[in-house]
C-alpha positions in Angstrom: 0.0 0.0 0.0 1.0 3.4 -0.5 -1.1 5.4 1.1 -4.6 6.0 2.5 -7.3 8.9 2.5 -10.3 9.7 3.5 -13.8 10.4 1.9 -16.3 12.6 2.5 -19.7 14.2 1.7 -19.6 17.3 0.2 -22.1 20.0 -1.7 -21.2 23.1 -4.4 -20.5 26.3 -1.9 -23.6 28.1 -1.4 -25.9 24.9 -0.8 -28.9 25.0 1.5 -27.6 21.9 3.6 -24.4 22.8 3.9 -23.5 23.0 7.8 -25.8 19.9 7.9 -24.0 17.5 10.4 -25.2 14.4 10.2 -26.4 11.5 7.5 -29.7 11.3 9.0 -30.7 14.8 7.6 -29.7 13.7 4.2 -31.4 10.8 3.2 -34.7 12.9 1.8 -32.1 14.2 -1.1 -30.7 13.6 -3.8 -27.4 12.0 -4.1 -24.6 11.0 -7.1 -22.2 8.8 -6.0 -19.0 6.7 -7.8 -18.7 2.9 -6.6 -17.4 -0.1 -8.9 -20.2 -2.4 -10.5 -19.5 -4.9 -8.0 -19.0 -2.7 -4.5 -22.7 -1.8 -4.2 -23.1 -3.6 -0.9 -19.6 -2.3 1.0 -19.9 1.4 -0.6 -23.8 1.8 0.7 -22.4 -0.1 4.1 -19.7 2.6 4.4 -21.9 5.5 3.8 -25.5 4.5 5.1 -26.1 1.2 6.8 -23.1 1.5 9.5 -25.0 4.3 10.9 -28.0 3.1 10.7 -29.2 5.5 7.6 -31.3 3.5 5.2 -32.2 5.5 2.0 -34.7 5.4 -1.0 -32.3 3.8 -3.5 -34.2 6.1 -5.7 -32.8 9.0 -4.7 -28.7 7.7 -5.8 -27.6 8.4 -8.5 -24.3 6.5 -9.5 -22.2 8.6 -11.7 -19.5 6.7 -13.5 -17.0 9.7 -14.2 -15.8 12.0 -12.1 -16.9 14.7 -14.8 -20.3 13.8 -14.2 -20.6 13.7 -10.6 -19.1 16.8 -10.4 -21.5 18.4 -13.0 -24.5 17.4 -10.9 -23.8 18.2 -7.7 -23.0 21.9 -9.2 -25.6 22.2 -12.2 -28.5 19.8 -10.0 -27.9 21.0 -5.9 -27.1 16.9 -5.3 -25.1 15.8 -2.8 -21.4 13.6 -3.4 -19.5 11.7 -2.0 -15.7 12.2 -2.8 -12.5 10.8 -1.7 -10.6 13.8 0.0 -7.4 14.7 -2.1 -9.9 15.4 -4.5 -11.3 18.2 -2.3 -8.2 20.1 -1.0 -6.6 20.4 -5.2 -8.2 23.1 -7.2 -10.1 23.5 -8.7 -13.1 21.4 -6.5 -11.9 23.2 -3.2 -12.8 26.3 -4.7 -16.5 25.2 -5.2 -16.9 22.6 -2.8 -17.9 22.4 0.8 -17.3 19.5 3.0 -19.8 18.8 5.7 -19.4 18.6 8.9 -21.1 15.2 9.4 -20.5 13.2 12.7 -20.4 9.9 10.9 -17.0 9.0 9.7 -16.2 6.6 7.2 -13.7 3.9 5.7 -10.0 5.0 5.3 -9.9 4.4 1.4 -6.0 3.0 0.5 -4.1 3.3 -2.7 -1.6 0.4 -3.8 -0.2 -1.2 -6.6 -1.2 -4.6 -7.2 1.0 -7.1 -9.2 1.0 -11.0 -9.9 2.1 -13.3 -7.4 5.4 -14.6 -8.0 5.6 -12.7 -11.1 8.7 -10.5 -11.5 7.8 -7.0 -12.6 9.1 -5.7 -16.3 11.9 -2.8 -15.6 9.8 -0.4 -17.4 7.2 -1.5 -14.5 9.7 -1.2 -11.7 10.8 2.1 -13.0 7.4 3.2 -12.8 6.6 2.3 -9.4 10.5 3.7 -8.5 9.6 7.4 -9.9 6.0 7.4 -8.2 7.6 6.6 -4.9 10.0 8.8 -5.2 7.6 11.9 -6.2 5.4 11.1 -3.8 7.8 11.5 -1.0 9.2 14.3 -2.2 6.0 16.3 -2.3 5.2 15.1 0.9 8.7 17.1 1.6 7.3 20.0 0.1 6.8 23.7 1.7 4.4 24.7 -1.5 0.9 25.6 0.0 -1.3 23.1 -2.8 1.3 20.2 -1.7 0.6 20.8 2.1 -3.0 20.8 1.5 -3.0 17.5 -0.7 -0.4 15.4 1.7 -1.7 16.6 4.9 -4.8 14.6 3.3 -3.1 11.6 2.8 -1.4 9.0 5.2 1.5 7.9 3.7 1.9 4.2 4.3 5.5 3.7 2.5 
């Protein structure tokens, strides 16, 4: 693993629920969400049915770009649910707000999978060498939009 992040609900600035603090007061919206085909059941655990929020399946939406998530919780007032480096870069945390939910959710991780007992091409260990190595050294980093993205993130290498 190489590092992990957290997720969180979030609406465009300006939005009616915006200093709303807890699930519960959202389940009579509208949401758009991103989860793979086959993580229905662990994505609606994480955000609903470990705090005991059950909602209308009606009301999710699941979007399968970032592009169009983004477009309808700006253009349609829904609600999203994001993983959090995405947040702190620009230009979403110019527009978004985060809200200040009680419920917490999963720490999200980021790894690089490979083949058991298979050895790795060079071009593929190069790869993995240079991300390492940029992602250390903008964890390093004294720019502000570095800070903001790494303090984010829990490195895990």
């Amino acid at each position: 693993m190489l590092l992990s992040y957290r997720s969180w609900v979030a609406v465009r600035s300006g939005h009616p629920l915006q200093s709303c603090s807890s699930i519960h007061g959202l389940l009579e919206h509208d949401w758009v969400v991103n989860y793979a085909t086959d993580g229905r059941e662990a994505f609606m655990d994480n955000l609903f049915w470990q705090h005991g929020a059950y909602i209308d399946e009606n009301r999710i939406i699941r979007a399968h770009s970032l592009g169009l998530l983004q477009t309808l919780v700006e253009q349609a007032g829904m609600i999203g649910f994001y993983p959090g480096p995405l947040l702190v870069t620009l230009p979403l945390r110019e527009r978004m707000v985060v809200l200040p939910l009680k419920e917490q959710f999963q720490l999200a991780r980021l790894g690089i999978i490979t083949r058991r007992d298979n050895t790795l091409s060079s071009a593929a260990q190069c790869f993995i060498d240079c991300l390492i190595y940029v992602i250390r050294r903008h964890f390093r980093s004294a720019s502000s939009d570095d800070r903001l993205l790494f303090d984010s993130l829990e490195l895990l290498i």
